[in-house]
N, C-alpha and C positions, 0 to 999 in steps of 0.2 A: 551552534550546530553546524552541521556539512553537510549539502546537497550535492547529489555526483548523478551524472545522465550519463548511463551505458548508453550504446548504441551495439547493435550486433543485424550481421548481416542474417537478413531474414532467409536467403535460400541456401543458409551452410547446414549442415546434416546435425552441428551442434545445438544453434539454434532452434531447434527445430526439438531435440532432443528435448534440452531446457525448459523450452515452454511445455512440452507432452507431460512433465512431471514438477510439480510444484515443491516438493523435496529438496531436489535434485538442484533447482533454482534459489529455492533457501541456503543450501549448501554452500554454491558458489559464490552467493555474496557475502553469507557472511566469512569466507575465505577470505575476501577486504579486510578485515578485521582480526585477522589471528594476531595481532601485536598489540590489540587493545587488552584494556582487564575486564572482571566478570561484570555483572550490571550495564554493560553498555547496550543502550535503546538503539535498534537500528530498525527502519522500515523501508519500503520497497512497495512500485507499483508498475505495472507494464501497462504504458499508455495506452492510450486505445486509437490515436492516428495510426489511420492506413496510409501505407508506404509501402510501394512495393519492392523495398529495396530494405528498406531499414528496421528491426525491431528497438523501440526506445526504453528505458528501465529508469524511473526516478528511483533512489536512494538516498533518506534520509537516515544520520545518524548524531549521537553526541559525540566520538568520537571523530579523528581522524582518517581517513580509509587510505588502503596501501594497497591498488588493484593487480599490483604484479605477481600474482600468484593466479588471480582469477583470469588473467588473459593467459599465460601459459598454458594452464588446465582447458582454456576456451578460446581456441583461433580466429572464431565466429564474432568477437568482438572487434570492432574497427576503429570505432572511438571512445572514450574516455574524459571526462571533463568534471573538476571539483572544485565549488567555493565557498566559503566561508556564510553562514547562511543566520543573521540575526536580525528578525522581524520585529515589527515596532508599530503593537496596536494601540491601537486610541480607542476607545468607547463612542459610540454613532458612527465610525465611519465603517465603507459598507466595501465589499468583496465577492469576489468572483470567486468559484470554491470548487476542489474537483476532490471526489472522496471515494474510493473503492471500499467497500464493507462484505463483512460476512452478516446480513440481518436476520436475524435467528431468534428464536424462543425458546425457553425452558419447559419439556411437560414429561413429567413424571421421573426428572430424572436427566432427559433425553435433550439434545441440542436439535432442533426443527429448525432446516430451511422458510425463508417465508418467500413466495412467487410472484403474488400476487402488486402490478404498481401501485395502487394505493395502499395496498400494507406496505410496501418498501418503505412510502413517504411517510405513511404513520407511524411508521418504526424512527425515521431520523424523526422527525418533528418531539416525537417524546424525549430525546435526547436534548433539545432548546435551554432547559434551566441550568441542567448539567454543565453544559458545555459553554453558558453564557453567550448566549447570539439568539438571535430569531433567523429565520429562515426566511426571508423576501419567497424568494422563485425556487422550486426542487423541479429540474428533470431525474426523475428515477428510471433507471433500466437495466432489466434483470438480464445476466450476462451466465446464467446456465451455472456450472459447476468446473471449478479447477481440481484436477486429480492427482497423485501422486504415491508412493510409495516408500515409508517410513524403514530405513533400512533398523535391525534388532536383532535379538536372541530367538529362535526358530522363525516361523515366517513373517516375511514382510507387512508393516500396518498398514491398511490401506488408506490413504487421504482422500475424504471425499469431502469437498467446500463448496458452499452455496453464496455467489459473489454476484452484486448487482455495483451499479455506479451511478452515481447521485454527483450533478452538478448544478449550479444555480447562483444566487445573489444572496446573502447572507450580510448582515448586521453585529457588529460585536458591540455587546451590553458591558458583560464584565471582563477586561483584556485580559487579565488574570489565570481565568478558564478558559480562554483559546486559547492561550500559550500555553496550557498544560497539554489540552488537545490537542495540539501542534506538536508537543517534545513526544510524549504519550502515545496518540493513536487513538482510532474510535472504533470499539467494539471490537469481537473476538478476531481470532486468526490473523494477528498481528505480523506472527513469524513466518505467514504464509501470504504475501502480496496484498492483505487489507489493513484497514486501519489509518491511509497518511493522508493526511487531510492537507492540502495543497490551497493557499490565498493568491490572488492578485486583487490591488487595491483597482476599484471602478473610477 
C-alpha cells in the first residue's frame, strides 16, 4: 500500500472551494489515480490539526498515485509526499488509532445519521469481532455533516454525510482482520473522506 500527505494552503480560494464540497474533493484525488486500473481501493481523510496556514489530507491507496494532474488542476496544494506503506501486526500488541467514519443505521430502508457520543462509541465497539481488536480507550466526536454535490443527468445529487472521528488505544486479537480493515476501510462513505483507519504502535 501507499500513504501520501497533501498539504494545501488553507487561505487559497481553491482550498477553500475543495473542502465546501466533498465531491469535488473525491474527484481531485482520485485524479492521483487516473493510470491505475479499475478495483483500485483508495481512501482519504482531512486531519483535524488546526494550522493556520496548512490544510493536511492522508491518502491511502493500493496503488501507486501520480499527483501531477491534481496539482495543476489545484495551485492551493504546496506539498506533496509518498511512501511505500506495509504494516506488520502482531496479536497483543496495542495502537493508537485515528478513524473518521460515517456511523449510521438502517430503518426502513433509509441510511440514519447517529449524534448522539455514546451511540458513536456503541456503534464502533459493535464493530470489535469484525474488525478483530478490542477497543482499550474511544474518544468519539461528532464532527456535523460533510456536503457536496454529485455532478449527473438533470440535476445535481446532493451529498449529505453524517461524519464523527473516534480515536483511542485499541488491541489487535486477530492481525488478519486489521489488515483487512486497514486495506478495506470502516463503514460506509468510503469514497467520501471516511473509512481509513490510521495505527501508531504505543
Amino acid at each position: 500500500m501507499y500513504l501520501s500527505l497533501l498539504s494545501l494552503d488553507r487561505l487559497h480560494r481553491g482550498t477553500m472551494r475543495l473542502l465546501s464540497d466533498i465531491y469535488l474533493l473525491h474527484k481531485g484525488i482520485m485524479s492521483g489515480f487516473t493510470r491505475c486500473g479499475d478495483g483500485l481501493r483508495v481512501l482519504f481523510r482531512v486531519e483535524p490539526e488546526n494550522d493556520d496556514r496548512i490544510v493536511r489530507i492522508m491518502v491511502q491507496s493500493d496503488g501507486s498515485p501520480s499527483w501531477e494532474l491534481f496539482t495543476e488542476r489545484h495551485p492551493c496544494v504546496i506539498d506533496m509526499r509518498t511512501k511505500v506503506f506495509s504494516p506488520a501486526l502482531r496479536a497483543g500488541h496495542s495502537y493508537r488509532f485515528r478513524l473518521r467514519a460515517n456511523p449510521a443505521v438502517k430503518r426502513n430502508g433509509k441510511r440514519y445519521g447517529l449524534i448522539r457520543d455514546e451511540t458513536l462509541e456503541e456503534w464502533l465497539r459493535r464493530k470489535e469481532p469484525a474488525l478483530g481488536l478490542q477497543f482499550r480507550s474511544v474518544l468519539a466526536l461528532d464532527e456535523g455533516y460533510v456536503t457536496g454535490h454529485k455532478e449527473g443527468s438533470g440535476h445535481p445529487q446532493r451529498i449529505n454525510i453524517k461524519t464523527a472521528r473516534f480515536e483511542g488505544i485499541l488491541t489487535v486479537s486477530e492481525p488478519h482482520l486489521v489488515q483487512n480493515a486497514l486495506c478495506c476501510g470502516i463503514g460506509p462513505a468510503k469514497a467520501f473522506g471516511c473509512g481509513l483507519l490510521s495505527l501508531a504502535r504505543v
